[in-house]
C-alpha positions as CSV (number, residue, x, y, z in Angstrom):
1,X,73.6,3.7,-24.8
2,X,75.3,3.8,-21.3
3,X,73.8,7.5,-20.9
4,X,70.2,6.1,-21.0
5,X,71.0,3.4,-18.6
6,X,72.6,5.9,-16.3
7,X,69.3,8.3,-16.8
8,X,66.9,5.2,-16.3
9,X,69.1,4.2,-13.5
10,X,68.9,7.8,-11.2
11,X,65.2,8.5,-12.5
12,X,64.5,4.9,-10.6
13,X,66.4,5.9,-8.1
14,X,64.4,9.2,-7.2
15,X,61.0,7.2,-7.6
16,X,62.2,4.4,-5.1
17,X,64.2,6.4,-2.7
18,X,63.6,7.4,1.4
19,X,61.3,10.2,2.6
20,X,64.5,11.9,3.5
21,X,65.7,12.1,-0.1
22,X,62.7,14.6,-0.9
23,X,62.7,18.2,-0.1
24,X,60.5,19.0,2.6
25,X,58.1,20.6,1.0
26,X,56.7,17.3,-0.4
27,X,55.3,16.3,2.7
28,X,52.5,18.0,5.0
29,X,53.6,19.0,8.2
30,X,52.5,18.7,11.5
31,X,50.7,22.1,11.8
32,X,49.2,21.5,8.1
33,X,47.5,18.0,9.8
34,X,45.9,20.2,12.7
35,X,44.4,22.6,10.3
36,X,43.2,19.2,8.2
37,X,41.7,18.1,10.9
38,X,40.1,21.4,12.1
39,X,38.9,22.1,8.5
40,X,37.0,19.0,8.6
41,X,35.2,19.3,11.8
42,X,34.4,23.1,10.6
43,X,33.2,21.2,7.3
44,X,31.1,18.7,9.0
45,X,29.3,21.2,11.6
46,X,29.1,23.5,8.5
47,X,27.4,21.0,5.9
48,X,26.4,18.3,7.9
49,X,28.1,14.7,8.4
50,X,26.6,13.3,4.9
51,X,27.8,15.6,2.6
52,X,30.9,16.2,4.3
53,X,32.0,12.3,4.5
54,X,31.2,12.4,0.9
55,X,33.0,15.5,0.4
56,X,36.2,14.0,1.8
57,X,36.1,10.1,0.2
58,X,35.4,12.3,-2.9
59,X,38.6,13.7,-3.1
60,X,36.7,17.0,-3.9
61,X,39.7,19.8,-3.9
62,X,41.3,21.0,-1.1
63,X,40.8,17.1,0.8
64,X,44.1,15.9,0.0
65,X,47.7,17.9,0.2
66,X,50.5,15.8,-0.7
67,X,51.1,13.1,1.8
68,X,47.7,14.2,4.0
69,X,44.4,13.7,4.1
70,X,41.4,13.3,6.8
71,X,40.2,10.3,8.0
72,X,37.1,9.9,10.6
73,X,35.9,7.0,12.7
74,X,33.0,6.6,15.0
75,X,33.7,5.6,18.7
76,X,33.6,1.9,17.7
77,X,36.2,2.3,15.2
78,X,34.1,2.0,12.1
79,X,35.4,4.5,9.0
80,X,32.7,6.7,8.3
81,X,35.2,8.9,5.6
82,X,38.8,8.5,4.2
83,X,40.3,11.3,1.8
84,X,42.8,8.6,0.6
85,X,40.9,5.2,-0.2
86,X,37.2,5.2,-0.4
87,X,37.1,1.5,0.0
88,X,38.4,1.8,3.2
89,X,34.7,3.3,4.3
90,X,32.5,1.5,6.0
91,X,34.9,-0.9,7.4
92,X,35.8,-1.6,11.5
93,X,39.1,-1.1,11.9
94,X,39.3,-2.1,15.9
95,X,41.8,-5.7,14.9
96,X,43.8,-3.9,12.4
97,X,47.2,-3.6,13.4
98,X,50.1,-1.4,12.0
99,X,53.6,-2.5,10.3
100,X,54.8,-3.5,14.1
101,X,51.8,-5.4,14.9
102,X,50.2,-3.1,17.1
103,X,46.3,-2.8,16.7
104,X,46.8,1.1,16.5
105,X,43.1,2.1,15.7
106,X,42.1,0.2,18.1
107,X,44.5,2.7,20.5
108,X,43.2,5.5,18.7
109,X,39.8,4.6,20.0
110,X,41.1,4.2,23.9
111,X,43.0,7.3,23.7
112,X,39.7,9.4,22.4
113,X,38.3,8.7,25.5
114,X,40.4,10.4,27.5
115,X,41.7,13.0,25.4
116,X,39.8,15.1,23.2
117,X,43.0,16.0,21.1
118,X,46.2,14.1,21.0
119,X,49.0,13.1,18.8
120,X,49.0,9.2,17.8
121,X,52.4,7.6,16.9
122,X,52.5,4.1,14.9
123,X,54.7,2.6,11.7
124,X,52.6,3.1,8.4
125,X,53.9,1.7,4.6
126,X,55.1,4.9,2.5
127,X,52.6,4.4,-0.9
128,X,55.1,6.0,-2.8
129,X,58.5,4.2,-1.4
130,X,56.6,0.7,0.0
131,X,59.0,1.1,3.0
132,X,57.8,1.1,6.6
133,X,57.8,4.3,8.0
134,X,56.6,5.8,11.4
135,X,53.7,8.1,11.2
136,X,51.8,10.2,13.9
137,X,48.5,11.3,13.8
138,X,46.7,14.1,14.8
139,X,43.2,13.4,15.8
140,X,40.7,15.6,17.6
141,X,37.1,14.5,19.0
142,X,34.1,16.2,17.7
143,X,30.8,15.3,18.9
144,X,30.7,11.2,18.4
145,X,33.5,11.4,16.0
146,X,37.5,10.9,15.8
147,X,38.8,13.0,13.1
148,X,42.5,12.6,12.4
149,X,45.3,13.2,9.5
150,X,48.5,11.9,9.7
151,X,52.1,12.9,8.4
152,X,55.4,11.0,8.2
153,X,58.1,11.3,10.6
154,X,61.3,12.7,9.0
């Protein structure tokens, strides 16, 4: 009896613990977010903005990788495709702020137009651990798009 309380105990223990805990290879790095990002502007010039929003709120293969996946705004900060959570399209996400309180979309937006790549740091909500962890983006500008994918910081 005390074995399968000890087993329950360290199985709930690997579910809930840090980033850190993991191995590396369980989360995207961030070389594997540029060539997100760059796979879905070659998808979108190569099919079209339609069919390749669809193809990445689809979660068709090759759209999410462990921890990342593409997301694209317009200028305005609307969500015109998420590889994650297809509720999240259609939404304006200029007043959202992060776990600090910072409206970081909303500084996504400002820094797209200066930059037409960059790196974007703010504190995201692990989905697997629930803890508040800082994340960077990489986002690149194509055209009258941001496209960006994101990994943790470890």
């Amino acid at each position: 009896m005390k074995f399968r309380f000890a087993l329950a105990g360290a199985i709930t223990a690997l579910l809930f613990a840090s980033p850190a805990a993991f191995s590396a290879d369980e989360f995207a790095t961030p070389q594997e977010a540029e060539a997100m990002v760059q796979k879905a502007i070659d998808h979108i010039h190569a099919v079209g903005k339609e069919q390749a929003f669809a193809d990445i709120t689809g979660k068709k293969p090759g759209w999410i990788d462990r921890d990342l996946y593409p997301v694209v705004f317009d200028r305005e900060g609307n969500n015109l495709a998420h590889g994650q959570n297809p509720k999240m399209v259609g939404k304006n996400f200029l007043g959202v702020t992060d776990a600090g309180g910072t409206a970081f979309i909303s500084e996504r937006m400002e820094l797209a137009k200066t930059h037409t790549s960059y790196w974007h740091d703010y504190k995201y909500k692990d989905p697997v651990t629930k803890a508040i962890l800082p994340k960077t983006s990489y986002c690149q500008t194509s055209d009258d798009l941001i496209v960006c994918a994101g990994v943790y910081k470890r």
